[in-house]
ChimeraX commands (.cxc) that place a marker at each C-alpha (Angstrom):
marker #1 position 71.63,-44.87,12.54 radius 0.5
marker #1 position 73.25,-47.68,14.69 radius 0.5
marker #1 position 70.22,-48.78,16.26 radius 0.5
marker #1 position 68.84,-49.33,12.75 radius 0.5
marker #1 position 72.02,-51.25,11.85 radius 0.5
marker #1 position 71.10,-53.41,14.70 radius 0.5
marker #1 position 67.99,-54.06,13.80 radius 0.5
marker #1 position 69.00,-55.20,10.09 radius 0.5
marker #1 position 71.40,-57.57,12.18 radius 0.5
marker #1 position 68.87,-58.66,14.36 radius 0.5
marker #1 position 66.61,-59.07,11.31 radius 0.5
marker #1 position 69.22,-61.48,9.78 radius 0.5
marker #1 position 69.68,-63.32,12.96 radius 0.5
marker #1 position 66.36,-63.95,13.64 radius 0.5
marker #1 position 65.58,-65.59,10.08 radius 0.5
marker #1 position 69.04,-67.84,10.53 radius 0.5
marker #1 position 67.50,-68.76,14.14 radius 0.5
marker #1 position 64.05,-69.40,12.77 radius 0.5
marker #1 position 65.55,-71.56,10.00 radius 0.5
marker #1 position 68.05,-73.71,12.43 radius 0.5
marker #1 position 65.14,-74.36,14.60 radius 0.5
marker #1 position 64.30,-77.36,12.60 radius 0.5
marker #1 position 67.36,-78.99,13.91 radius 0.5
marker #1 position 67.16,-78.00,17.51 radius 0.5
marker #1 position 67.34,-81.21,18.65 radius 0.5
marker #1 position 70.65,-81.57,17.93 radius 0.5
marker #1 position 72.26,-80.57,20.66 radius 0.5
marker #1 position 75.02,-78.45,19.25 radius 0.5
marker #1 position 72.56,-76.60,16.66 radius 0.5
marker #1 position 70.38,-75.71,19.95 radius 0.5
marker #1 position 73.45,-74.43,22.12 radius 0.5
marker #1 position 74.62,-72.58,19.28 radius 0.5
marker #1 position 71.02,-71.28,19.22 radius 0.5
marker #1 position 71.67,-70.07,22.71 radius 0.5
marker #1 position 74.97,-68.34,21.52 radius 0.5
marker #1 position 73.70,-66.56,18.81 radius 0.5
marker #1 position 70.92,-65.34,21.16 radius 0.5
marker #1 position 73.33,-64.13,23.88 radius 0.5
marker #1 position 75.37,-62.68,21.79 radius 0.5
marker #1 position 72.63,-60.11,20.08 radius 0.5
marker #1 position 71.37,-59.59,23.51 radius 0.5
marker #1 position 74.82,-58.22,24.59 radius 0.5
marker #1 position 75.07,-56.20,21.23 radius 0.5
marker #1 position 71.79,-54.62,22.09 radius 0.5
marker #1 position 72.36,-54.34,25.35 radius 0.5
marker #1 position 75.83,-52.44,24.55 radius 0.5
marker #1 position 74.23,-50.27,21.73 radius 0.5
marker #1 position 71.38,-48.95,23.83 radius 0.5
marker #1 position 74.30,-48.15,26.68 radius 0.5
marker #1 position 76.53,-46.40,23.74 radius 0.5
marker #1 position 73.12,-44.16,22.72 radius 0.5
marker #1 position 72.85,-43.17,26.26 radius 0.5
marker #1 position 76.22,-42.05,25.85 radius 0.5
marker #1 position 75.21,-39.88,22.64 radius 0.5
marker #1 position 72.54,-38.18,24.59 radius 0.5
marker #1 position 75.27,-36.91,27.06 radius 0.5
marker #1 position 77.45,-34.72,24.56 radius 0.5
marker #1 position 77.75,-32.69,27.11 radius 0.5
marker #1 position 79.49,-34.78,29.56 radius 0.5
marker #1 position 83.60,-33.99,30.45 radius 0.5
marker #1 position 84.24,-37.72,29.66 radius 0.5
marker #1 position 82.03,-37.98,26.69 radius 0.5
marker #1 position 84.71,-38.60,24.38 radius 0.5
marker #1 position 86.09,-41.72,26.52 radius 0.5
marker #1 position 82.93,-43.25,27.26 radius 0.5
marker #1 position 82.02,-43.22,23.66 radius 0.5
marker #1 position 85.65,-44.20,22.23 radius 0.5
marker #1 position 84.84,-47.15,24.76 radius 0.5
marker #1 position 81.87,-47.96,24.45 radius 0.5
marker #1 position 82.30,-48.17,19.97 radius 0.5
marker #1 position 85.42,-51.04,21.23 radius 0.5
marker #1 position 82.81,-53.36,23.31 radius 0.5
marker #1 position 80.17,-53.21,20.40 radius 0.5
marker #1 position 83.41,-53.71,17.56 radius 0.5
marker #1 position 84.40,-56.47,19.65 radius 0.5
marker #1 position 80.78,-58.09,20.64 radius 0.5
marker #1 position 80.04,-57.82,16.46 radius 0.5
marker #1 position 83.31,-59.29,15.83 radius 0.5
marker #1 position 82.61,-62.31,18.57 radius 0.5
marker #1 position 79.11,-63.01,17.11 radius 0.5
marker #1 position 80.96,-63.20,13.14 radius 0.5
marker #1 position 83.32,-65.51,14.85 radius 0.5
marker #1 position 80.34,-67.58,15.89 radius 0.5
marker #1 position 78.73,-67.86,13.08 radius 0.5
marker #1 position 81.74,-68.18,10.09 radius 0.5
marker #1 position 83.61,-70.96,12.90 radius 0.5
marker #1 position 80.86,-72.58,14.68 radius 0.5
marker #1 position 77.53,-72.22,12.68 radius 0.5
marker #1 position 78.30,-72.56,9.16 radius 0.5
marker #1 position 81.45,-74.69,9.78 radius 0.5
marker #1 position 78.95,-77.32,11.58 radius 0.5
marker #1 position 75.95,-76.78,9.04 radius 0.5
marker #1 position 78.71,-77.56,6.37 radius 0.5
marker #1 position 80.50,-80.73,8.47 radius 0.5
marker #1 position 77.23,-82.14,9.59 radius 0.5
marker #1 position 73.73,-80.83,7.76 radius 0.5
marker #1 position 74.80,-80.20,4.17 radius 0.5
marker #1 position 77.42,-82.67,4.56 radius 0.5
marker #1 position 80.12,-80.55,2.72 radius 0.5
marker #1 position 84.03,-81.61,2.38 radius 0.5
marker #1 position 86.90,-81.44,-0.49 radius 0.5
marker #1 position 85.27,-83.77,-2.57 radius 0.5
marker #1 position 81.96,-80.69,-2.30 radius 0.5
marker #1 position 84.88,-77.98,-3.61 radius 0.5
marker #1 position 86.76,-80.31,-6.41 radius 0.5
marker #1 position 82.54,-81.09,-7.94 radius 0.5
marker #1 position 81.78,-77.39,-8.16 radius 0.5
marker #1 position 85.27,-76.66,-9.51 radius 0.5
marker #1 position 84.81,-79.99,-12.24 radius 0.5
marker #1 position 81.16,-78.47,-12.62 radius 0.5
marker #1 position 82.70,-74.79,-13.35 radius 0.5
marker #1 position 85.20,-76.07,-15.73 radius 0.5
marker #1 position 82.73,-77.92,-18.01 radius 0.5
marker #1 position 80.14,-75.29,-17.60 radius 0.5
marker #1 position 83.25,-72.79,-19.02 radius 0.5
marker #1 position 83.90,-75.35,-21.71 radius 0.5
marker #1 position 80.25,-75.60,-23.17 radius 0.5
marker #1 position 80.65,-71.79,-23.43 radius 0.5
marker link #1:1,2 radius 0.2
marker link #1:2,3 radius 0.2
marker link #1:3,4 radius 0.2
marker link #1:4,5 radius 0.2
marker link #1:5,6 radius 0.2
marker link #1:6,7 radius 0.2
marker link #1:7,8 radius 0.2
marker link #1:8,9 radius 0.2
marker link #1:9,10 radius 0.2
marker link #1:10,11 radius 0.2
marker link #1:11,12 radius 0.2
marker link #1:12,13 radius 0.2
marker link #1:13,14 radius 0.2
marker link #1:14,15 radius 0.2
marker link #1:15,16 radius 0.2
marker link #1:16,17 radius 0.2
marker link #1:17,18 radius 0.2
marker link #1:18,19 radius 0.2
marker link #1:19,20 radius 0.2
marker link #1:20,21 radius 0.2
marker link #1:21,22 radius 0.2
marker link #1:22,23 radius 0.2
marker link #1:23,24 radius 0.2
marker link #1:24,25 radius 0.2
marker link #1:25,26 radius 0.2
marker link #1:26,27 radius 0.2
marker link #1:27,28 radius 0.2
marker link #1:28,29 radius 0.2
marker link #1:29,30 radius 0.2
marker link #1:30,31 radius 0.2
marker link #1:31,32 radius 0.2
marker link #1:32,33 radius 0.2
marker link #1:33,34 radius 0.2
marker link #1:34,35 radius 0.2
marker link #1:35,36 radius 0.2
marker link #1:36,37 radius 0.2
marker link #1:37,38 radius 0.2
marker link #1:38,39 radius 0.2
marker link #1:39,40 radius 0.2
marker link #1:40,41 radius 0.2
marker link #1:41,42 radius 0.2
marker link #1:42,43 radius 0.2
marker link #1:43,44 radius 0.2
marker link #1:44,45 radius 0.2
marker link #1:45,46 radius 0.2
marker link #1:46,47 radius 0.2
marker link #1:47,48 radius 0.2
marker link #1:48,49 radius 0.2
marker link #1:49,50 radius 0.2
marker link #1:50,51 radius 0.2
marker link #1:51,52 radius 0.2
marker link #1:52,53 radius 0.2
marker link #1:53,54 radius 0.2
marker link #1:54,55 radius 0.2
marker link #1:55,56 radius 0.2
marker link #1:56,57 radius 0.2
marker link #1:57,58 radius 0.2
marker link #1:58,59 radius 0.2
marker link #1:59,60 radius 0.2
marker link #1:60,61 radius 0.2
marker link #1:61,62 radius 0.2
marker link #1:62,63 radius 0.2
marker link #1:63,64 radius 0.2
marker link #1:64,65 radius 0.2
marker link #1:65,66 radius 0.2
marker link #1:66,67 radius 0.2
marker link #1:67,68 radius 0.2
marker link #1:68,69 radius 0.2
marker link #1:69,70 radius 0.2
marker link #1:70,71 radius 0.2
marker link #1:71,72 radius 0.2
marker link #1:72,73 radius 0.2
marker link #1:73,74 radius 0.2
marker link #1:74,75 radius 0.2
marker link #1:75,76 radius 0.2
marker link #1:76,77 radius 0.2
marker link #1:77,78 radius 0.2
marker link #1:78,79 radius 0.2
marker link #1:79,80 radius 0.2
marker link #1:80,81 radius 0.2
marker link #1:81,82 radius 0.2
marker link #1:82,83 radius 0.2
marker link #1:83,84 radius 0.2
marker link #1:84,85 radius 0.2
marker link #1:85,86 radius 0.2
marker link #1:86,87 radius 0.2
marker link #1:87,88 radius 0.2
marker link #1:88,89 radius 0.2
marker link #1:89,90 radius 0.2
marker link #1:90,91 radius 0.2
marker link #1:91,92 radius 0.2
marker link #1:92,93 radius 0.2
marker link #1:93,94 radius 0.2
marker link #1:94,95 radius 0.2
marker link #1:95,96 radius 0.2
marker link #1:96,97 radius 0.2
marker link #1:97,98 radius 0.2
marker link #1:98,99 radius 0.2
marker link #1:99,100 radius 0.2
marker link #1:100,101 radius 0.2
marker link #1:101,102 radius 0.2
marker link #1:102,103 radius 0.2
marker link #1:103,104 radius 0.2
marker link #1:104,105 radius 0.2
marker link #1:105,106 radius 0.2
marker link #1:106,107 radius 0.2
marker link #1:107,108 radius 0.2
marker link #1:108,109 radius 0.2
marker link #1:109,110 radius 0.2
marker link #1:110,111 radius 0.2
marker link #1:111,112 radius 0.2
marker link #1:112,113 radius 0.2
marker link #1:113,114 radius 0.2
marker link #1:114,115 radius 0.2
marker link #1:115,116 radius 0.2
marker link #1:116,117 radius 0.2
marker link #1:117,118 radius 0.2
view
C-alpha cells in the first residue's frame, strides 16, 4: 500500500516536472526542478528503508524503527508540499501566469456577474 501511494506521488511529480521543463531555462524553474527531484528521491529512498522495516516484524525494536521511520517520510512529504504550495506554484503564479490581487478581485467581479445572469 505505501509504495503504491508513492508511486501515484511520483506519478504526479513526474507530469508537473515534464510540464515545467519548458521553462528550464529559467534558472529558478530548473533549481526547483532539482528540488522536487531530491526530494522524491529521499521519499523513496525513506519508504523502501520503512518496508525493510515491515519485513522485520519480528525484530525487539520493530515498533521504534517503524514509529521512526513513518516521522522521516511525514516530514520528507510535508517538506516536498512545502516546496511546491511556497516555491513552485507561488513562482508559477508571480512570474509565468503572472497572477496578483488584481487576478483575485477579476474572478471575484467575474463570479458576481456570472451569479447575477443566473
Amino acid at each position: 500500500m505505501v509504495e503504491e501511494n508513492l508511486t501515484k506521488i511520483k506519478k504526479r511529480v513526474f507530469v508537473v516536472m515534464e510540464t515545467l521543463k519548458e521553462f528550464d531555462s529559467d534558472t529558478t524553474i530548473y533549481s526547483m526542478l532539482n528540488s522536487l527531484d531530491d526530494s522524491i528521491n529521499k521519499i523513496d529512498s525513506s519508504v523502501s528503508s520503512f518496508v525493510d522495516i515491515l519485513d522485520k516484524k519480528d525484530s525487539v525494536d520493530f515498533q521504534e524503527n517503524a514509529i521512526k521511520s513513518i516521522e522521516i517520510i511525514k516530514k520528507e512529504v510535508a517538506q516536498l508540499k512545502q516546496l511546491c504550495d511556497e516555491s513552485i506554484v507561488q513562482y508559477l503564479k508571480d512570474n509565468i501566469i503572472l497572477e496578483d490581487w488584481t487576478t483575485e478581485i477579476e474572478k471575484e467581479i467575474a463570479e458576481e456577474e456570472e451569479e447575477q445572469d443566473i
